[in-house]
NULOVO-962055 format. One record per residue (C-alpha): x, y, z. Coordinates in steps of 0.2 Angstrom, whole numbers, plus 5000, padded with zeros to 4 digits. Layout:
// NULOVO-962055
<atom u="X" v="Y" w="Z"/>
...
END
This chain:
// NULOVO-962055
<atom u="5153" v="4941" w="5046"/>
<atom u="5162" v="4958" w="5052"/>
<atom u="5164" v="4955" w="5072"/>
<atom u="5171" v="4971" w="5083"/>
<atom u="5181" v="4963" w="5098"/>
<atom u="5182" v="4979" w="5110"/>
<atom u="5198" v="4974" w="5122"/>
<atom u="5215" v="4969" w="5117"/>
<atom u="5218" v="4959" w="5132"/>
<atom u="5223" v="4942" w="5130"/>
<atom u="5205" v="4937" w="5133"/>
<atom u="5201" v="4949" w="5116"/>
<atom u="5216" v="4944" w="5106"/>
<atom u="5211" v="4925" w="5109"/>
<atom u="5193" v="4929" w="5104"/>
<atom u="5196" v="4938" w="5089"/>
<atom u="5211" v="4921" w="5084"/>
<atom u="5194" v="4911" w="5087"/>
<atom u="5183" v="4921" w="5077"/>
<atom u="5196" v="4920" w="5063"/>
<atom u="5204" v="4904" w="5063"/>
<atom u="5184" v="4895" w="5064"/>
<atom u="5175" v="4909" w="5056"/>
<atom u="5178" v="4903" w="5039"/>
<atom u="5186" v="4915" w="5024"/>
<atom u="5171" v="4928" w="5026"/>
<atom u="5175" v="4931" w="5045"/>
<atom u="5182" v="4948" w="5046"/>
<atom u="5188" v="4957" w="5062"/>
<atom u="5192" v="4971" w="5071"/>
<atom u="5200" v="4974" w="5087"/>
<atom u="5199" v="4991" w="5099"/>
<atom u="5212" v="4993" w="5113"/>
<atom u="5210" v="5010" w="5123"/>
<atom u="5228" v="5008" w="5128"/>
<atom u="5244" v="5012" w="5118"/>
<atom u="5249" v="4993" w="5120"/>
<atom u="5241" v="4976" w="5119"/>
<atom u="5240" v="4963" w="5131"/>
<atom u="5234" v="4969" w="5148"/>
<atom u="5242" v="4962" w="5163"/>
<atom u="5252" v="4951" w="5150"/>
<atom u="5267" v="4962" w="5150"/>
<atom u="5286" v="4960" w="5143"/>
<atom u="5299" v="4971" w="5147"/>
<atom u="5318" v="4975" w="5153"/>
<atom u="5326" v="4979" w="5167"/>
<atom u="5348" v="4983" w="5169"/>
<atom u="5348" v="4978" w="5152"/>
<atom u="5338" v="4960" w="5153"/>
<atom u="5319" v="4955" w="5147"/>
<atom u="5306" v="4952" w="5161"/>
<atom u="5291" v="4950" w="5164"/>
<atom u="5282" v="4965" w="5174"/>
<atom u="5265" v="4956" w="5172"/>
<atom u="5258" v="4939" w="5176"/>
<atom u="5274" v="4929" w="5172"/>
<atom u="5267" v="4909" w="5171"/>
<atom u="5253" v="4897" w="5165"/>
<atom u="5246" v="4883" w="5172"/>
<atom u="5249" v="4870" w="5160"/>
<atom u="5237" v="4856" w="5168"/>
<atom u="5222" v="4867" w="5158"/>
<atom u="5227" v="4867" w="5139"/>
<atom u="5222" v="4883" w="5133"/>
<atom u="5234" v="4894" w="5135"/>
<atom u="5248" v="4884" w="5129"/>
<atom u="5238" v="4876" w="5115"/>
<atom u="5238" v="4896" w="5108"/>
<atom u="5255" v="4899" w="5110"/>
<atom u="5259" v="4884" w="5100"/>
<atom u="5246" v="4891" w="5089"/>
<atom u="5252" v="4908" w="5087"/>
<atom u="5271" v="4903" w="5084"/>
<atom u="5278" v="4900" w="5101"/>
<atom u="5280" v="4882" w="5104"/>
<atom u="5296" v="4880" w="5103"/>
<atom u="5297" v="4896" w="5116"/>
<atom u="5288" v="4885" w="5130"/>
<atom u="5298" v="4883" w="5146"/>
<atom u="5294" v="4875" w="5163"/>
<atom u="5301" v="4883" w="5177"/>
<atom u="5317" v="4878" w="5182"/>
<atom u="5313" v="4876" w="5199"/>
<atom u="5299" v="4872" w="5208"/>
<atom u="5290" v="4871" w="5226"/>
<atom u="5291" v="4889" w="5233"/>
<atom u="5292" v="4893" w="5251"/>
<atom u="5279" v="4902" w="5266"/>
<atom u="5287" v="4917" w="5278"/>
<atom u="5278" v="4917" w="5292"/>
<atom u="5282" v="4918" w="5311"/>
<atom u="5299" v="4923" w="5307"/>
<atom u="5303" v="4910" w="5297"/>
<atom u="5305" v="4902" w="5278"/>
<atom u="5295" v="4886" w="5280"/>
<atom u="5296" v="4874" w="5263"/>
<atom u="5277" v="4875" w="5254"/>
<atom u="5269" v="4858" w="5263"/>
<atom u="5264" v="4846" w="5251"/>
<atom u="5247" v="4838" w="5251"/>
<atom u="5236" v="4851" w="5252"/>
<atom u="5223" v="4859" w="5241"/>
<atom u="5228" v="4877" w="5239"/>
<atom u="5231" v="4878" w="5257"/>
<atom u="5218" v="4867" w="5262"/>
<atom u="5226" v="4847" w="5268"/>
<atom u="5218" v="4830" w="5266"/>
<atom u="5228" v="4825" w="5280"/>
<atom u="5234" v="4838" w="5296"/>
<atom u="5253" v="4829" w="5295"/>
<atom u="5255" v="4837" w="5277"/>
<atom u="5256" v="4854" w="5284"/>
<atom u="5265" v="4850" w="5303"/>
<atom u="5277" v="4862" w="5300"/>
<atom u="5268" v="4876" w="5298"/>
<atom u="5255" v="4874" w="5308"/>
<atom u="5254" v="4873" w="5328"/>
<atom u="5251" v="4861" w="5338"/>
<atom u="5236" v="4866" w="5344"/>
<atom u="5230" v="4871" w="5326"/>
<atom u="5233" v="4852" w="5322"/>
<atom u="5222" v="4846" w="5334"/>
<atom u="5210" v="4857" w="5327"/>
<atom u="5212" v="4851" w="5311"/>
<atom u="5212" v="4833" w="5317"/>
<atom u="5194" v="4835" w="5324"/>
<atom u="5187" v="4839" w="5307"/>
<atom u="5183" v="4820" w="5304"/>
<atom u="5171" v="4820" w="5319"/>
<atom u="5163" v="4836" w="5318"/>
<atom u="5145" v="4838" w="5310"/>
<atom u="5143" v="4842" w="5293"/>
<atom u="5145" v="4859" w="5288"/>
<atom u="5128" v="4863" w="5276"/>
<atom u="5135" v="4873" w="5262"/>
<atom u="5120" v="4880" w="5255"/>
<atom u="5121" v="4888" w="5238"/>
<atom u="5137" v="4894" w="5240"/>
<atom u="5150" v="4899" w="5258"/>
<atom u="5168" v="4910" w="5257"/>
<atom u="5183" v="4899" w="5257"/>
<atom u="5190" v="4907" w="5273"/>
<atom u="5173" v="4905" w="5282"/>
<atom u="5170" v="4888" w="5278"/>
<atom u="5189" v="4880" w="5280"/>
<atom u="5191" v="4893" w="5300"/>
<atom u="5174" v="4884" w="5303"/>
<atom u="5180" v="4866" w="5298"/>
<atom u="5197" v="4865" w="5301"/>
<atom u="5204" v="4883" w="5310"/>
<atom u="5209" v="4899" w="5308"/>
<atom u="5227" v="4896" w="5309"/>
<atom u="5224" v="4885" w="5292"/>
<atom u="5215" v="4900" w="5284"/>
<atom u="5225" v="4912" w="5289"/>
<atom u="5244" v="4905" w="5288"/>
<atom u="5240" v="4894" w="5272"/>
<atom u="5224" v="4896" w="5262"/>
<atom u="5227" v="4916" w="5262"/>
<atom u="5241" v="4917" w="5254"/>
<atom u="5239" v="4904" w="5242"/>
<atom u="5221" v="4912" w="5237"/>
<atom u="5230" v="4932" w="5241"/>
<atom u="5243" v="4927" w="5224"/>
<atom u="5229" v="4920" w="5212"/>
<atom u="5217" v="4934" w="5217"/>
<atom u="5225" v="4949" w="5229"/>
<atom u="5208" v="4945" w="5239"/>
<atom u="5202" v="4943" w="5255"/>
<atom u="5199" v="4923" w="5257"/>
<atom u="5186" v="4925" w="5272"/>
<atom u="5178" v="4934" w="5256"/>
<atom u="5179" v="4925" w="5241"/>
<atom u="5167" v="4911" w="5236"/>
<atom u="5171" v="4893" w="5237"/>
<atom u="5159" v="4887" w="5225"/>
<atom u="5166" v="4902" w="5209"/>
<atom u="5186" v="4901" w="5216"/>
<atom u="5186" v="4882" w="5220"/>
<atom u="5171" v="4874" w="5210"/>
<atom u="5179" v="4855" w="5214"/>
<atom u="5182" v="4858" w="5232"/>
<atom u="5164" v="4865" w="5235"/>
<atom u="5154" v="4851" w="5225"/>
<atom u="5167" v="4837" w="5233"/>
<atom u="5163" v="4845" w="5251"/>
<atom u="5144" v="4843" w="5248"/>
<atom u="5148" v="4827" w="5246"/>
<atom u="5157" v="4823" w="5258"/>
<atom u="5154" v="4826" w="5279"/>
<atom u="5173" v="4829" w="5282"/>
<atom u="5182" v="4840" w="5272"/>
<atom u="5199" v="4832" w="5275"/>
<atom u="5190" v="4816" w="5265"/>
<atom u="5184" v="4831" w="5252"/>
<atom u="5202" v="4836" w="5249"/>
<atom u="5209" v="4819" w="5251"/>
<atom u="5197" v="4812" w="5237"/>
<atom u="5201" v="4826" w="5224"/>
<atom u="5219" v="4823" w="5226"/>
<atom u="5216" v="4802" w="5223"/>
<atom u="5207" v="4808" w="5207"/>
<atom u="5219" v="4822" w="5202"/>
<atom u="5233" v="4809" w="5205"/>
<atom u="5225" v="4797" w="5194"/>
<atom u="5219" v="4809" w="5181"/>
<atom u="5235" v="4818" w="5180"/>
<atom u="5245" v="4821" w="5163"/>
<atom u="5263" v="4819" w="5161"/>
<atom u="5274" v="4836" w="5159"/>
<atom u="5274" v="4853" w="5169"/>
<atom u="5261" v="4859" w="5180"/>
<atom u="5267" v="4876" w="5175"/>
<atom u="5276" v="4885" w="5159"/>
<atom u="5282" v="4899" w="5155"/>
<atom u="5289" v="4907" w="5137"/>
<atom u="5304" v="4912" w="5134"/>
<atom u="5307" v="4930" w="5133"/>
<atom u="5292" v="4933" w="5144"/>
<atom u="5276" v="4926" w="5148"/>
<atom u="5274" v="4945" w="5140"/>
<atom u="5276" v="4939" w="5123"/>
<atom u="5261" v="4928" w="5121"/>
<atom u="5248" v="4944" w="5118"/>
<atom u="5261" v="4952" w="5100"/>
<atom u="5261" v="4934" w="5095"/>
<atom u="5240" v="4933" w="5095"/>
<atom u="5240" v="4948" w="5089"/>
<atom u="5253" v="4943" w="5074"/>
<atom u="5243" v="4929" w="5069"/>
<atom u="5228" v="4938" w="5071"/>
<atom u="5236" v="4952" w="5059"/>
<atom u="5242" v="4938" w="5048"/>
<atom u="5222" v="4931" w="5045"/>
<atom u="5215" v="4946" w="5039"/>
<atom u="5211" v="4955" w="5057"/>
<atom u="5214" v="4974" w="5060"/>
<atom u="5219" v="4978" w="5076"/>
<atom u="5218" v="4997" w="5080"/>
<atom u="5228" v="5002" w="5100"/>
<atom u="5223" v="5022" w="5106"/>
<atom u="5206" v="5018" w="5102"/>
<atom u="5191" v="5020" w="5118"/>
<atom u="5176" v="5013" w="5113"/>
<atom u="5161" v="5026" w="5121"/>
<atom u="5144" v="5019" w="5115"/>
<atom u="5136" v="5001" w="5111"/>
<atom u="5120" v="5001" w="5101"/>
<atom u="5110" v="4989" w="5093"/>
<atom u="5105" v="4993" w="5075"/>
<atom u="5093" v="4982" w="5065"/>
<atom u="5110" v="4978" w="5053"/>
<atom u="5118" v="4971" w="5067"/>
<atom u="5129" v="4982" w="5079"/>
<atom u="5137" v="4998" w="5082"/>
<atom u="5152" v="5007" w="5090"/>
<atom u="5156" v="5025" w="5095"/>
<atom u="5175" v="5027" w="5094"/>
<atom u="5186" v="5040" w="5098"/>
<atom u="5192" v="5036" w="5080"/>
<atom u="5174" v="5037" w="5072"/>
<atom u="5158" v="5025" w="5071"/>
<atom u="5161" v="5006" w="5067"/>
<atom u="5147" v="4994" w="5061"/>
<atom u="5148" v="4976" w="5063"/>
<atom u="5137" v="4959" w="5062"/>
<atom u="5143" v="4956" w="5081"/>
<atom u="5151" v="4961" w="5094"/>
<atom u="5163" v="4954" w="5111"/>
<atom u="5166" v="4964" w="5124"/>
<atom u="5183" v="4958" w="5133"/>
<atom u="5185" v="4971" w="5146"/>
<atom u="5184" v="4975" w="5165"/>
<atom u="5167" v="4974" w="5171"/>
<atom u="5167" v="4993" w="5174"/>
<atom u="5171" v="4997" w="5156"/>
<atom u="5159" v="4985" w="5150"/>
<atom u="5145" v="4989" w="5160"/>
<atom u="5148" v="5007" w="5154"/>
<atom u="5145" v="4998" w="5136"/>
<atom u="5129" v="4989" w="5140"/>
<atom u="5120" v="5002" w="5149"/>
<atom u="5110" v="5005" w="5135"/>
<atom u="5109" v="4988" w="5125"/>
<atom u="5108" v="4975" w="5141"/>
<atom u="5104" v="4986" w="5157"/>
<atom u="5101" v="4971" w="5167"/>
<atom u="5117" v="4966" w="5164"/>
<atom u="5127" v="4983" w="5166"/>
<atom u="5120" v="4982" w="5183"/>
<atom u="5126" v="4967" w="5189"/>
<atom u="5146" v="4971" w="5180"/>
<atom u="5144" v="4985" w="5189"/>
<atom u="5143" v="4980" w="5206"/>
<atom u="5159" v="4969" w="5205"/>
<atom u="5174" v="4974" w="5214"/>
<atom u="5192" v="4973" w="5210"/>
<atom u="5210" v="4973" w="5218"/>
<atom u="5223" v="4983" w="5217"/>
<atom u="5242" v="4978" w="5216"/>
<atom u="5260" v="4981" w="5211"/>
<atom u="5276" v="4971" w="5207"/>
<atom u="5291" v="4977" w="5211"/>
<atom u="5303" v="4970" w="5201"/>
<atom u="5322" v="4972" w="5206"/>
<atom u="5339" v="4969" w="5198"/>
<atom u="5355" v="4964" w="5210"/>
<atom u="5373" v="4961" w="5204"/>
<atom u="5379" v="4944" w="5212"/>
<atom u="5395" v="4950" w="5217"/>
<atom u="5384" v="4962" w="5232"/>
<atom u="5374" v="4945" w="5239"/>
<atom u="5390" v="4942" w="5248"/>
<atom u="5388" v="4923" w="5244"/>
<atom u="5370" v="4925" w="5250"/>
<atom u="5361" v="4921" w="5234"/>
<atom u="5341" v="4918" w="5238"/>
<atom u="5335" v="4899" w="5234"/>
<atom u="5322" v="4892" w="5225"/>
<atom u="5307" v="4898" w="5218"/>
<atom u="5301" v="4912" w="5231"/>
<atom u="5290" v="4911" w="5246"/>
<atom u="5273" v="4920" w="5251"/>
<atom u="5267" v="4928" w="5264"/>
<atom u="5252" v="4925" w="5275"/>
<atom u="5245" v="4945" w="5279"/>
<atom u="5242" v="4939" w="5295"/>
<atom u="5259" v="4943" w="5300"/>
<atom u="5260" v="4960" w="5297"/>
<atom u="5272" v="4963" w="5282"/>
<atom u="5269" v="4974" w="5267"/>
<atom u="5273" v="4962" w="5252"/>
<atom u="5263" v="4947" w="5249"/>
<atom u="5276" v="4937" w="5241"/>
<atom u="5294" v="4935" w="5233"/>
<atom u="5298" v="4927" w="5218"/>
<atom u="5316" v="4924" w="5212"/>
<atom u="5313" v="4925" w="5196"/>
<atom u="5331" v="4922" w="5191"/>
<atom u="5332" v="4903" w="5202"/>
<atom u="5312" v="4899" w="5195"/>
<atom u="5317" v="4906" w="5173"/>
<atom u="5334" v="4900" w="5165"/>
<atom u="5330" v="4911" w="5151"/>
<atom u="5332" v="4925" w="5164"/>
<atom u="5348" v="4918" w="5172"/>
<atom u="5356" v="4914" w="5155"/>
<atom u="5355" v="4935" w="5149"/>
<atom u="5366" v="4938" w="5162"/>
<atom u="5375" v="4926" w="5177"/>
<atom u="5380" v="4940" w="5184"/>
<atom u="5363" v="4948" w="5185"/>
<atom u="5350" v="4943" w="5200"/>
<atom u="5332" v="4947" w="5197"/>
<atom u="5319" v="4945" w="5210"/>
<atom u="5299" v="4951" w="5210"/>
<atom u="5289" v="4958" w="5225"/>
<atom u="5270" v="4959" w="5226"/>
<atom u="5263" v="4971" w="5237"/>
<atom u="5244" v="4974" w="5239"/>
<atom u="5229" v="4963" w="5242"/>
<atom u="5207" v="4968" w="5241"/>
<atom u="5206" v="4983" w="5253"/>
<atom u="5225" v="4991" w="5254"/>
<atom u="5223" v="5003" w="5243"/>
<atom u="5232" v="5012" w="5255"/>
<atom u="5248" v="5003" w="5253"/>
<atom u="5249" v="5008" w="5235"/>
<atom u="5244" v="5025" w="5236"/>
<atom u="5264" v="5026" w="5240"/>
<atom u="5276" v="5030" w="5228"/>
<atom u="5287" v="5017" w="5219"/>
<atom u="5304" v="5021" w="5229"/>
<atom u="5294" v="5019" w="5246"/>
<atom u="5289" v="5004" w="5238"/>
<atom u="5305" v="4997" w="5233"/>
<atom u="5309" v="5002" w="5252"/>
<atom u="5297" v="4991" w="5258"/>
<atom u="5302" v="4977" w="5249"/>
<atom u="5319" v="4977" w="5253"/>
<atom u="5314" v="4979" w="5272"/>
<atom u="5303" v="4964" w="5270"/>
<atom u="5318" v="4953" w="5261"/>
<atom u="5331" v="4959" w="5274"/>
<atom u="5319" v="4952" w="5288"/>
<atom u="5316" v="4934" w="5276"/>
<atom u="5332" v="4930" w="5272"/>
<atom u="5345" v="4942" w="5275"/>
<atom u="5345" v="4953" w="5259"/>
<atom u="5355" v="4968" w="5261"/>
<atom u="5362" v="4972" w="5246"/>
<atom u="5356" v="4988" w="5236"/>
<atom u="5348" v="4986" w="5219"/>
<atom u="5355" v="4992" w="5204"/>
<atom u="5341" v="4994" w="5194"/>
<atom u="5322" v="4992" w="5201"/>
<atom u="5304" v="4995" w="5194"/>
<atom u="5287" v="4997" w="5200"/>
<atom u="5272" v="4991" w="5189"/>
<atom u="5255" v="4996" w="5195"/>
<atom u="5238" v="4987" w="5190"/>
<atom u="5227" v="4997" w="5198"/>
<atom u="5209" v="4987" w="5199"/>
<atom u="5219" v="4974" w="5190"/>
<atom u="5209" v="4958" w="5199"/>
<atom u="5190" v="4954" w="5199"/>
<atom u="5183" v="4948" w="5216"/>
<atom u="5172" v="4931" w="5216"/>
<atom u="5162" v="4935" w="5232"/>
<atom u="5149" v="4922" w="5237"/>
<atom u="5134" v="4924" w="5226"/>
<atom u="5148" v="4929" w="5210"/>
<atom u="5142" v="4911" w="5199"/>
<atom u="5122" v="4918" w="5199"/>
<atom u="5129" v="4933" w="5196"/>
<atom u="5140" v="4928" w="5180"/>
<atom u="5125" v="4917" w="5175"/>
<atom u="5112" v="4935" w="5174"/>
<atom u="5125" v="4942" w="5165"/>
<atom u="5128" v="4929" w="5150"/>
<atom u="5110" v="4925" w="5153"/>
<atom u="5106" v="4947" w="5149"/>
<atom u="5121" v="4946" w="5135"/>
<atom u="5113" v="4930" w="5125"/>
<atom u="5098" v="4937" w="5123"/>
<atom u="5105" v="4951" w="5111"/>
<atom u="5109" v="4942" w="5094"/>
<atom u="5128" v="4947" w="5090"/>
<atom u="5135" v="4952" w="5110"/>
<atom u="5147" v="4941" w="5119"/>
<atom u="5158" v="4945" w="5132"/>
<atom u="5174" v="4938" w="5140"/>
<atom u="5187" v="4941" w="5152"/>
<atom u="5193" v="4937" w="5169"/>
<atom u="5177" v="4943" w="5179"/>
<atom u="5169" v="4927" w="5174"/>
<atom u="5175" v="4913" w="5176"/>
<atom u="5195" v="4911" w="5182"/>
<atom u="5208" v="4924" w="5183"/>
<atom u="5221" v="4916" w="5175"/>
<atom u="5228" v="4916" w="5160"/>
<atom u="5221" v="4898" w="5154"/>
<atom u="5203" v="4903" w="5160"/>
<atom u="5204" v="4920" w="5151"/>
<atom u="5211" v="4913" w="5133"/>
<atom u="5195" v="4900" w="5135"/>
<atom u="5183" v="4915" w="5142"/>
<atom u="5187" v="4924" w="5127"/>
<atom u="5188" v="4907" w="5115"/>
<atom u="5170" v="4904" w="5122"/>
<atom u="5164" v="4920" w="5118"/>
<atom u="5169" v="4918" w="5099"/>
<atom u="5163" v="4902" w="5098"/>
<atom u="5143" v="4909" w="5106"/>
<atom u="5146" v="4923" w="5093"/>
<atom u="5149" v="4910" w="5077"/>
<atom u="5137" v="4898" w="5083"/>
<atom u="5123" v="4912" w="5081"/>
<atom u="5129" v="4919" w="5066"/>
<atom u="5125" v="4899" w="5058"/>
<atom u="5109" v="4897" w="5066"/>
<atom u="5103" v="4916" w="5059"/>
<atom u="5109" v="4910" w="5042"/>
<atom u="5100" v="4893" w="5045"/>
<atom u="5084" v="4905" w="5050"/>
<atom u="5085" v="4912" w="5034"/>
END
């Protein structure tokens, strides 16, 4: 069976290892990337000299599937926790060490986040546990929801920024029941949501694996899409970069592709793109579905990534991990991540070298990125002076843009997923993957895309059963 994976995303690249690695010795396939590089928002590069990453740079080691392909794909021995963990909030002036006990922002208990919270905003917590349930419905935002059972000021000075870094969205936007599937059904469950929250983390606690939350690789989170691509290579797989794919059609053979390179033909096919891009693809093959992708909205953002020589801190070399920052206090960067303190395979390139990330831009600022990377850099360097007393200058700094590089889960985005695959698997041979389905990270991606090859096989055996 020939499949065309169209996208060379790590959503794509873990597709097409699926295909190949299950698809038995017939399995042929064939990836098209419209950009002269593979790997999306997965991106490796250098800065004064030393490897970075300019992209997502972690992976959440608590769901397997990410780091079960890297060991896959030749990168075991590559794996690396961060070397500090924890991370911080800046807000009201001040760095405030991230509170423990709480669900992504959102406490089982109102002592757990005492220091970043008012006291007024603690009462309002408290009274969560005699307050009348909350009906959910079929689904409520996070931000409306948690303001409604517990306050604003725990919205707006913890879950946004928590929720901002994961999605660059607006949290009085984004759904509970698609971003925080547990926390919605343990809410319907139960009348207070600080028992909701308390009961998840009883569970977690006692389902919970030994090792790292997190890991990273070596070299760069970066590296993990040439390594797929590598193995992928190594089984048989062509991978072609430069190529746009302009038409999807059904034929009664199977499939076919309009390329700017020429027509391919295929038994099946998975689209692992933006929902844009692939709504563009099914407009003639699956309407229904092109519709729905193409009503869902994205974020824009960039990373500015700057280099410092440790002689200029002046003794003032930032600690820990980094810190976020809740947007309701007015700054322009979202969060800072010292990535030299949080990778030792950064810090060991160079000692003398300090590198450090900015993110600037949330759902709704495109604004704030419509200015150029030196006003940008200016920004960030405001912001740290104001945090923690960062005046030296850079010697070497970068922006890197993804522009509509993050799908927003609105309330209503799981039925809308569920038309989509429902549209898509009704066409013999069409799958599709990526982040605007089911998660944005990289974990939820590699399985989106692993899903996907495993609908398309799974066909492909019952038509030859059929037969």
């Amino acid at each position: 069976m020939h499949t065309i994976v169209i996208g060379g995303g790590i959503s794509g690249l873990a597709a097409a290892h699926r295909l190949l690695s299950r698809g038995g010795p017939s399995a042929r396939v064939t990836v098209l990337e419209a950009a002269s590089r593979l790997g999306g928002k997965l991106y490796a590069g250098e800065l004064a000299g030393t490897a970075v990453d300019l992209g997502a740079e972690s992976m959440l080691a608590r769901r397997p599937e990410a780091v079960e392909l890297a060991r896959e794909a030749g990168l075991g021995d590559a794996l690396q926790p961060p070397a500090v963990a924890g991370g911080a909030i800046w807000t009201r002036g001040t760095i405030h060490p991230m509170p423990r006990g709480h669900l992504m922002g959102v406490p089982g208990d109102p002592a757990a986040v005492a220091d970043v919270v008012s006291p007024d905003g603690l009462a309002r917590i408290a009274e969560d546990a005699h307050r009348a349930p909350t009906p959910l419905g079929d689904d409520v935002t996070i931000g409306g929801y948690v303001a409604e059972r517990l306050g604003r000021e725990v919205v707006d000075r913890l879950v946004e920024p928590l929720l901002s870094g994961v999605y660059a969205g607006d949290v009085y936007r984004i759904s509970l029941r698609a971003a925080l599937p547990e926390l919605f059904e343990a809410a319907r469950r139960e009348p207070s949501l600080l028992a909701a929250v308390r009961g998840l983390q009883e569970r977690a606690a006692a389902l919970a694996p030994s090792g790292p939350v997190f890991q990273g690789i070596v070299g760069g989170v970066g590296r993990l899409p040439g390594a797929v691509a590598d193995a992928v290579r190594a089984a048989g797989g062509r991978i072609a970069t430069g190529v746009s794919a302009s038409e999807l059609r059904r034929t009664p053979e199977g499939w076919e592709v309009t390329a700017s390179d020429g027509t391919h033909r295929a038994d099946a096919v998975v689209l692992a793109l933006p929902a844009p891009a692939a709504a563009r693809l099914l407009s003639g093959p699956a309407p229904g579905a092109a519709g729905e992708l193409a009503a869902v909205e994205y974020a824009s953002m960039a990373l500015c990534t700057l280099a410092f020589r440790r002689a200029d801190l002046g003794g003032r070399v930032p600690q820990g991990s980094g810190f976020l920052v809740p947007p309701v206090d007015g700054h322009t960067i979202k969060a800072a991540t010292f990535a030299s303190n949080k990778w030792s395979w950064i810090a060991e390139q160079d000692p003398e070298l300090f590198v450090l990330r900015t993110s600037v831009g949330r759902y709704g600022e495109d604004a704030v990125l419509e200015r150029d990377d030196a006003d940008l850099i200016t920004a960030s360097l405001h912001d740290l002076r104001e945090a923690i007393g960062l005046t030296a200058r850079p010697v070497a700094s970068t922006v890197t843009r993804w522009a509509g590089g993050l799908p927003q889960y609105p309330v209503g985005h799981v039925e809308r997923v569920a038309r989509v695959q429902d549209a898509v698997g009704g066409l013999p041979g069409l799958a599709v993957c990526g982040a605007a389905y089911d998660g944005v990270g990289i974990p939820a991606c590699v399985g989106s895309g692993q899903r996907a090859a495993d609908r398309t096989l799974e066909q492909a055996a019952a038509g030859q059963g059929r037969q």
